[in-house]
FIVOLUM-488582 format. One record per residue (C-alpha): y, x, z. Coordinates in steps of 0.5 Angstrom, whole numbers, padded with zeros to 4 digits, always signed. Example, Ala and Ser with C-alpha at 12.3 -4.5 7.8 and 13.67 -1.06 7.14 Angstrom:
<recs>
-0009+0025+0016-0002+0027+0014
</recs>
This chain:
<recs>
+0138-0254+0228+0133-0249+0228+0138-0245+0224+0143-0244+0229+0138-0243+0235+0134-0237+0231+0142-0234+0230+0144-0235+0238+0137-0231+0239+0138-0226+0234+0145-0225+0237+0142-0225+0244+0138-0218+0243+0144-0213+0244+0147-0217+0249+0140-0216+0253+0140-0209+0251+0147-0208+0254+0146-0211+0260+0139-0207+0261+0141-0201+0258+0141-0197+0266+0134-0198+0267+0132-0199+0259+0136-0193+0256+0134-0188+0261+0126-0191+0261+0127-0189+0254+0130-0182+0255+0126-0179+0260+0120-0174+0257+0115-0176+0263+0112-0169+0262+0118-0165+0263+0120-0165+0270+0127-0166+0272+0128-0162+0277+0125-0155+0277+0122-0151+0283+0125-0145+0287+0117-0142+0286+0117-0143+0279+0123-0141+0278+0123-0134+0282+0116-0132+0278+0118-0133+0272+0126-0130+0273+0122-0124+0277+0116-0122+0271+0122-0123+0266+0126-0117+0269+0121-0114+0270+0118-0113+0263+0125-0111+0260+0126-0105+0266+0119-0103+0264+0120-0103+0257+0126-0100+0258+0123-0094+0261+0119-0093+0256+0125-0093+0251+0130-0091+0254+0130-0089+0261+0124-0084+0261+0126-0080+0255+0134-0080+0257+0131-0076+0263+0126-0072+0260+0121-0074+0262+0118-0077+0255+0121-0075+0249+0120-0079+0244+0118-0077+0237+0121-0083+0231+0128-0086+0232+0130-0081+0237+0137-0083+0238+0136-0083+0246+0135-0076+0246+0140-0074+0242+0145-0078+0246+0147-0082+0239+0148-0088+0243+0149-0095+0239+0149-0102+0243+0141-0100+0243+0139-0105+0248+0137-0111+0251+0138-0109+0258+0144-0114+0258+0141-0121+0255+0135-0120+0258+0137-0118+0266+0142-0124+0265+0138-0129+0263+0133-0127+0269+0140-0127+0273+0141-0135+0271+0135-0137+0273+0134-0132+0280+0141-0135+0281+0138-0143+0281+0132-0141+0285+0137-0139+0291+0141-0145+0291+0136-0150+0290+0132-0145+0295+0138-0146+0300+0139-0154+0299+0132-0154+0301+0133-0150+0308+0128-0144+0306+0130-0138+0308+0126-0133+0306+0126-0134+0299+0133-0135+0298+0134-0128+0301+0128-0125+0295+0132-0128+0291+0138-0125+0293+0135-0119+0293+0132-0119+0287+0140-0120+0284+0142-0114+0288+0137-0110+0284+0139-0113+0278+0145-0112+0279+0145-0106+0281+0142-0103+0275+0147-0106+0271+0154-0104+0274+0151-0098+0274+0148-0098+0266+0155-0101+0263+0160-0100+0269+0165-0106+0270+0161-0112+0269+0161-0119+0271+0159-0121+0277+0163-0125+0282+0164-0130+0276+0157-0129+0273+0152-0134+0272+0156-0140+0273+0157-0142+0267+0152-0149+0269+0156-0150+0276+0163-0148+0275+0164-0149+0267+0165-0142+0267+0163-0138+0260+0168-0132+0260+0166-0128+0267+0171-0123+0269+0169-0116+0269+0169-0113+0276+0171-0107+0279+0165-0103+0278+0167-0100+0286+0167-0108+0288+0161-0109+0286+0157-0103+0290+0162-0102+0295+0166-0108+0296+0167-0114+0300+0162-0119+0297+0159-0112+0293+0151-0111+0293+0150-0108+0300+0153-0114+0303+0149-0118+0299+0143-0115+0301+0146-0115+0309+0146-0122+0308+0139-0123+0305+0136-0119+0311+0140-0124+0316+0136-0130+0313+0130-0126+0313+0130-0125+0320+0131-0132+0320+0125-0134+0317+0121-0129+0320+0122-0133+0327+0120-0139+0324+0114-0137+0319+0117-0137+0313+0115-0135+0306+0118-0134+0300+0115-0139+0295+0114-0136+0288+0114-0129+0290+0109-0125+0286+0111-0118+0288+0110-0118+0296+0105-0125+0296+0111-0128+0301+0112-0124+0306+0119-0124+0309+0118-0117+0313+0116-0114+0306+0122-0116+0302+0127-0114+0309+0123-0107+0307+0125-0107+0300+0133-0109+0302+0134-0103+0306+0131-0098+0301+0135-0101+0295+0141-0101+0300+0140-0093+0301+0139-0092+0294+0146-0095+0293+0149-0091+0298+0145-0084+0296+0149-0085+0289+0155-0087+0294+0156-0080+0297+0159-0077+0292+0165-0083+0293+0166-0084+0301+0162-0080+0307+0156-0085+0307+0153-0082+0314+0154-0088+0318+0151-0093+0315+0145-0089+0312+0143-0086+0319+0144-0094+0321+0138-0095+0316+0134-0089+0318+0134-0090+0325+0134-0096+0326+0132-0101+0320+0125-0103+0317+0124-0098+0312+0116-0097+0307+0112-0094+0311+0107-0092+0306+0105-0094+0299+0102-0100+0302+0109-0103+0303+0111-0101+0294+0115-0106+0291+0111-0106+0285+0109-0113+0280+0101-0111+0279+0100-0114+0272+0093-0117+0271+0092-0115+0264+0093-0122+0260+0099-0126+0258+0104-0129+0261+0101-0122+0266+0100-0118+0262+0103-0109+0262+0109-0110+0256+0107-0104+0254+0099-0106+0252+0101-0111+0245+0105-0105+0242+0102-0103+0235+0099-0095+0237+0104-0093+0232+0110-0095+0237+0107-0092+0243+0105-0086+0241+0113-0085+0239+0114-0083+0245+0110-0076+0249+0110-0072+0255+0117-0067+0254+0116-0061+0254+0121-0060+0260+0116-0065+0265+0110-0061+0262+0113-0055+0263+0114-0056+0270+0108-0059+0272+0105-0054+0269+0108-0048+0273+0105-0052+0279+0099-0055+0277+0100-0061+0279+0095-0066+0279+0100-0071+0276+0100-0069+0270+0093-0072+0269+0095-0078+0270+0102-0078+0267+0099-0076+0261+0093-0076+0256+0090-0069+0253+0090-0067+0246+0084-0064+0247+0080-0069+0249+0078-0077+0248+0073-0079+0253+0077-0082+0259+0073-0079+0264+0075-0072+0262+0083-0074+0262+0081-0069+0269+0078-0064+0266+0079-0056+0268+0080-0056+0260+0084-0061+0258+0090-0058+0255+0096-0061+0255+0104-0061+0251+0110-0063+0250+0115-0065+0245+0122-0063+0245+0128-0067+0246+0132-0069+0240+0126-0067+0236+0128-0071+0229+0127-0065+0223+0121-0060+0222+0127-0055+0226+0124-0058+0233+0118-0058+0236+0116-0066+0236+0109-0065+0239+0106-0067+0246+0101-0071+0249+0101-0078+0249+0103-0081+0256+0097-0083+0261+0092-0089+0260+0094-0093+0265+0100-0094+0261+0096-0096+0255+0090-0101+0253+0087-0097+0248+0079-0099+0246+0074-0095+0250+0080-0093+0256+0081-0100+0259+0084-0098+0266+0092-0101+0264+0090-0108+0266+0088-0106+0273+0093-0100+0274+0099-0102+0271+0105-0103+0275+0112-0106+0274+0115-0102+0278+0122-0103+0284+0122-0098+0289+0116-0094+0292+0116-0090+0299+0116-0084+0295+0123-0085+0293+0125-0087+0299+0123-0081+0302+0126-0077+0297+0132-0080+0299+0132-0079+0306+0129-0071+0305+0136-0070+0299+0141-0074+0305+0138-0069+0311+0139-0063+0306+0146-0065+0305+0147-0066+0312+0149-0073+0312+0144-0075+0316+0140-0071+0321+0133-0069+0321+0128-0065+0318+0129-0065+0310+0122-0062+0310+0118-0067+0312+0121-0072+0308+0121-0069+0302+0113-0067+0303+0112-0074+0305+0115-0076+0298+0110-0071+0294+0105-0074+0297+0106-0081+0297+0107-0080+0290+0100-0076+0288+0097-0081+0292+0100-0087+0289+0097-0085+0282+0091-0083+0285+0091-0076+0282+0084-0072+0282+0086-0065+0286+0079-0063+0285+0080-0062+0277+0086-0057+0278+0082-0053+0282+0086-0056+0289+0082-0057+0295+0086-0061+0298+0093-0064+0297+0096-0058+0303+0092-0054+0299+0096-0055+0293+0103-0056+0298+0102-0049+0301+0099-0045+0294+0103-0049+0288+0109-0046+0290+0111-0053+0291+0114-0052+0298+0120-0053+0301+0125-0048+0300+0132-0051+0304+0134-0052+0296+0137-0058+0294+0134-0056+0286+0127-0057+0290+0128-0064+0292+0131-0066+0285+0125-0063+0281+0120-0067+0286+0125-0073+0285+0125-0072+0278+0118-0073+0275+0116-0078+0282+0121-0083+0278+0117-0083+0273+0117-0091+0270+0122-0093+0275+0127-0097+0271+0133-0095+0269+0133-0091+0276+0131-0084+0272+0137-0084+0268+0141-0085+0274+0139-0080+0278+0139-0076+0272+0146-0077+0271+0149-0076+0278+0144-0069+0279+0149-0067+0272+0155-0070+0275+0153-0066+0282+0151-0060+0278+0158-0059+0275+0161-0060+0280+0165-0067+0278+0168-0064+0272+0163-0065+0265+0157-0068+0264+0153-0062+0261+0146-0062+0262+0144-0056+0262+0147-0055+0269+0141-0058+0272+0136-0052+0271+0129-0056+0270+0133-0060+0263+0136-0057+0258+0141-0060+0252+0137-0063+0246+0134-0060+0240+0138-0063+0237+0144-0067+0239+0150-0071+0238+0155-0070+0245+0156-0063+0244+0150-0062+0250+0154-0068+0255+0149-0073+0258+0152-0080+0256+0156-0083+0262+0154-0090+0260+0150-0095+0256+0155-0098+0251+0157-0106+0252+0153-0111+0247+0157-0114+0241+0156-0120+0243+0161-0119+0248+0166-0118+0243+0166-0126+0241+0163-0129+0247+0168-0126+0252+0173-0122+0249+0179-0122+0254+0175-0119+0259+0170-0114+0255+0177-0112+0252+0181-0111+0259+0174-0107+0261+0173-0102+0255+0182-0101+0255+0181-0098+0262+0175-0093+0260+0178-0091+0253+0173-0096+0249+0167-0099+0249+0163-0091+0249+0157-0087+0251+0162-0083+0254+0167-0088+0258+0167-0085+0266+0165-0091+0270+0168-0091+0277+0161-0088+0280+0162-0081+0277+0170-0080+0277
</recs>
């Protein structure tokens, strides 16, 4: 008997553990501390520094030496325009989509308004520097493969994308729609570490995005009405105040990405010869802050009357070109002895200096009416204020002093906003290249893509494209195995996956 009864209870076990597997299984299975549901806040900040850190770094490998701003001295594939698959633009800025893309739904079920709308900015912005770095991208099928089982986006149509129903500038109209709506009822945006919450902030932000986009647009279809729509009747940066710029802290996870660099992979990247030059013949006070004198250690005599700066050729490999320069400015660093980077090191998205260099290049053209002067004197201004440049150093009495004296000027010319355009983006994600890019399109007038047609740069020491700035960054290889059909279709219609391939933007 007691035999039978031992067998009856053993046979029992897994009868009971069937019938209670809906509470006892998931008990067993659930990690209490991981949570199950994840919050737009935390979402938002991560996915917000993550991109940001990849357009900083980019900058600094890319984008920076790409417009000859910088020049880099070891590996300088970039200058010499030999372009392989040299990124991690694509991966990174899609992994920062996935997330930002959670945050707007998860932000959107909840009823806030404000930050599903950042969140939508924050996309546009992202998606923005690719399509204008690769051409056709995914975009309308991207990031879904978690909602829709989607895991091979088609590859849209680059005018889409910036232009076209459903495209960026529609995306950022519909961000700003929502943030009239949080704006009235006291809405902030949770998680946000660019403008601390504030919705009116980031509207700021929306429409100074949208008039970069249309700047690059007015080479494809007349853009006067809706640019004098922005600047006539839009929220737009008022001051530096309104900067759209991630203020790193100075330690991990809020530290400058540049700051862990071995010195040996920071100081393969100097000042060019180019930028020198220019801010040379100007004396302009910018060069103290853009870059770090050979002569001199201290960090309180970057500034100093006698602080003699250099700079590198573009392409320099072999002992054929000139490879010296000044290494670029303390706040980019965090070298001992120079501890200024933590506190002014920032990531950077669009400033009032850009926006009113923008607005002077839109006047100049007569797209939009208005005094191009004011503007472009306002962007000068904004930029040496925003980098806290010492006048007195290099013998200006004043910032007028220096605009009348310097031969900086207005002159009517569209060369002179360039130039300003030019070194004011300095550090501005991938934004140098593509203004770059469009100032050599222009220059040419659409036919080739021959640097030197812009007269403040020049074809590289040594270079691989016969002088031709590339066109585009090449597709990932991953692309190839992960999304074959589409990648396949999208380098078919530009003639391969190539540096030269002529996205729709610049034909």
């Amino acid at each position: 008997m007691n035999y039978i009864k031992k067998n009856i209870y053993l046979m029992l076990i897994p009868l009971l553990a069937i019938t209670s597997c809906d509470d006892g299984f998931e008990n067993v299975n659930s990690n209490p501390n991981e949570p199950e549901e994840v919050n737009a806040n935390v979402l938002m900040t991560g996915a917000t520094r993550a991109s940001m850190n990849s357009m900083v770094d980019e900058s600094f490998l890319l984008s920076n030496n790409i417009a000859q701003i910088t020049a880099k001295t070891l590996r300088s594939e970039v200058d010499r325009y030999d372009w392989t698959a040299f990124t991690t633009l694509w991966l990174d800025q899609y992994n920062a989509l996935r997330d930002l893309r959670d945050a707007e739904l998860i932000a959107e079920e909840n009823g806030n308004a404000a930050t599903q709308a950042a969140s939508i900015i924050m996309q546009s912005h992202i998606f923005y520097t690719l399509t204008m770095a690769y051409g056709d991208i995914p975009y309308s099928e991207a990031v879904s493969g978690t909602t829709d089982g989607n895991f091979e986006p088609a590859y849209d149509d680059q005018q889409v994308i910036l232009d076209g129903e459903g495209g960026l500038l529609d995306r950022l109209q519909e961000a700003n729609s929502l943030l009239d709506q949080a704006s009235n009822n006291g809405g902030t945006v949770d998680g946000d570490i660019i403008f601390d919450g504030t919705p009116t902030s980031w509207m700021k932000l929306s429409n100074v995005l949208q008039l970069r986009i249309l700047n690059h647009l007015s080479n494809k279809r007349d853009v006067s009405g809706d640019m004098s729509n922005l600047v006539d009747n839009a929220m737009l940066f008022e001051s530096n105040a309104d900067n759209a710029t991630l203020n790193y802290l100075g330690s991990f996870p809020n530290e400058y990405p540049l700051f862990p660099l071995k010195q040996g992979d920071f100081d393969a990247v100097v000042m060019s010869q180019q930028s020198v030059n220019m801010m040379q013949n100007y004396n302009d006070p910018r060069l103290g802050r853009y870059a770090r004198p050979d002569n001199v250690v201290a960090l309180e005599q970057f500034d100093s009357p006698n602080a003699v700066y250099s700079g590198a050729e573009n392409g320099s490999e072999t002992g054929g070109c000139n490879k010296g320069g000044s290494r670029i400015g303390a706040r980019y660093y965090d070298y001992p002895g120079h501890p200024t980077g933590d506190v002014e090191a920032n990531g950077i998205i669009a400033t009032y200096s850009e926006q009113e260099l923008i607005i002077a290049e839109a006047m100049q053209k007569q797209i939009i009416q208005g005094n191009a002067g004011d503007h472009y004197k306002n962007g000068i201004e904004a930029s040496m204020n925003y980098y806290g440049v010492n006048l007195d150093a290099f013998g200006w009495n004043s910032f007028s002093d220096f605009y009348d004296n310097s031969g900086v000027a207005y002159d009517g010319t569209l060369e002179k906003i360039w130039e300003q355009k030019w070194l004011a983006t300095f550090f501005h994600g991938i934004e140098p290249y593509f203004d770059v890019r469009r100032m050599v399109y222009e220059a040419n007038g659409g036919n080739n893509f021959d640097v030197a047609a812009v007269p403040f740069l020049v074809a590289p020491c040594e270079n691989d494209n016969n002088g031709d700035l590339p066109t585009k960054f090449l597709y990932p290889g991953n692309e190839i195995s992960l999304n074959n059909d589409n990648y396949t279709q999208a380098i078919e219609e530009i003639g391969g996956n190539t540096q030269n391939g002529v996205i729709w933007i610049m034909e």
